[in-house]
N, C-alpha and C positions, 0 to 999 in steps of 0.2 A: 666386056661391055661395061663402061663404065655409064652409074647412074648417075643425075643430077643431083641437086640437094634437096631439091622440091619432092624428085620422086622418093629419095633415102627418108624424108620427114613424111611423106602419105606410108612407106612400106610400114614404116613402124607406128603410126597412128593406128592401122587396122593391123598388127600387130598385137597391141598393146590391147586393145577394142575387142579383138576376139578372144585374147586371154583372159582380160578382167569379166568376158559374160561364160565362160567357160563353169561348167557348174557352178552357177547362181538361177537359182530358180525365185527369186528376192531379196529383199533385205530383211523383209519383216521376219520370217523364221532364222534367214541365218546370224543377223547381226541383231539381238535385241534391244541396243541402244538405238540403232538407225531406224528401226522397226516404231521405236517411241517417238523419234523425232517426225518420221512422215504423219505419224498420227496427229502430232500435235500441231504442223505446218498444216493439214487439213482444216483441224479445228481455226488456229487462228484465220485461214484463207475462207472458212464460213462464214466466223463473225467480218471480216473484212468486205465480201459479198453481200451480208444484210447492212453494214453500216451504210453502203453505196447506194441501195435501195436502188429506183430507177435513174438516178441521177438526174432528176427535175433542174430545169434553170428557163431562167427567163433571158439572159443575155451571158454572151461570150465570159465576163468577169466573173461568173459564176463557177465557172468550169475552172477545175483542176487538173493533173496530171502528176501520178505519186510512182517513184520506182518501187519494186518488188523484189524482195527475192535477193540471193546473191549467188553467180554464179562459180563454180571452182576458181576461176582465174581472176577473178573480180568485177565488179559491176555489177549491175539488178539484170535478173532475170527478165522481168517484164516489166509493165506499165500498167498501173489502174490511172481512169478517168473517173472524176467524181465531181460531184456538185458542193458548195457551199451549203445551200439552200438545205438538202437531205442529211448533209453527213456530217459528224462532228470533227473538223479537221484534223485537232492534236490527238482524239482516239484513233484515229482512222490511222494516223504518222505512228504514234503507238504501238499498232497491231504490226505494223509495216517493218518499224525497229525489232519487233519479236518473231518476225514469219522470216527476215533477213539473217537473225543469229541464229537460230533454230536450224534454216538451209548451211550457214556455214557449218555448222556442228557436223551437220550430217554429211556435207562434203568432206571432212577428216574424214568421221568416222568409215565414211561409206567408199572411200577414192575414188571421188568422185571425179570425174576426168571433163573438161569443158571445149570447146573451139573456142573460146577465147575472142570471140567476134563481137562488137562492139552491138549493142542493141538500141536502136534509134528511139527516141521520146514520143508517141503518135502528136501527129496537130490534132487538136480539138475542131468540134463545129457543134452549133446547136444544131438537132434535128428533129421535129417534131417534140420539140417546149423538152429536149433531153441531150445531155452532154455527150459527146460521141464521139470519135474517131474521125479524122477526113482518110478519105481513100490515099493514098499514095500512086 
C-alpha cells in the first residue's frame, strides 16, 4: 500500500509528537534553563497585561494591535490589543521584544516543535469605550 506524502508527513508528525512527550513530565524540573525562561516569559506577559490595563479609547485611532511571542518556525504567537490612551507604547513594544527572545530561547532550548501556521492580526473595534477584537 503505498502512502501519499501528506499521509508519510501527519505519520511522522505524531511520530515525532509522541516521542518528544514521552517521559517529559515539564521542562521546569527537567531542563532548568527552559524552566527559567517560562518563568521569565510569565513575568514579562504580567507586566505586559498591567501595561494594557483595560484598554480604554475613545475612538478606533486609539487602538493598537502588537504581535507576541515567537513561534518555533517563525512568526508571533499571538496578538495584544491595546490602547494608546492606557499604555506606554515603546514600553509595551519593549516587553514584546523581551517575551519574543525569551520564547525563541526556549524553543532551542526546549525543541520545541511548531505547525508552522500563519497566525492572523485580530481586527479591532471599540466596544463599550474599550479596544477589542471583532468577531471573525
Amino acid at each position: 500500500m503505498a502512502w501519499s506524502i501528506e499521509k508519510r508527513i501527519i505519520a511522522m508528525l505524531l511520530l515525532c509528537g509522541g516521542l518528544q512527550a514521552c517521559g517529559h513530565t515539564g521542562t521546569e524540573g527537567r531542563y532548568p534553563i527552559a524552566g527559567g525562561l517560562q518563568s521569565e516569559m510569565r513575568e514579562i506577559r504580567l507586566l505586559m497585561e498591567q501595561e494594557v490595563g483595560d484598554a480604554s479609547a475613545q475612538s478606533l485611532e486609539q487602538c493598537r494591535v502588537l504581535p507576541v511571542g515567537a513561534k518555533a518556525c517563525g512568526g508571533p504567537q499571538t496578538f495584544v490589543i491595546y490602547s494608546t490612551v492606557d499604555s506606554d507604547e515603546r514600553k509595551l513594544q519593549e516587553l514584546a521584544r523581551q517575551y519574543a527572545e525569551a520564547e525563541e530561547k526556549f524553543n532551542r532550548v526546549a525543541h520545541v516543535m511548531s505547525t508552522c501556521s500563519y497566525v492572523i492580526p485580530p481586527e479591532v473595534r471599540i466596544q463599550n469605550g474599550k479596544c477589542k477584537s471583532k468577531q471573525r
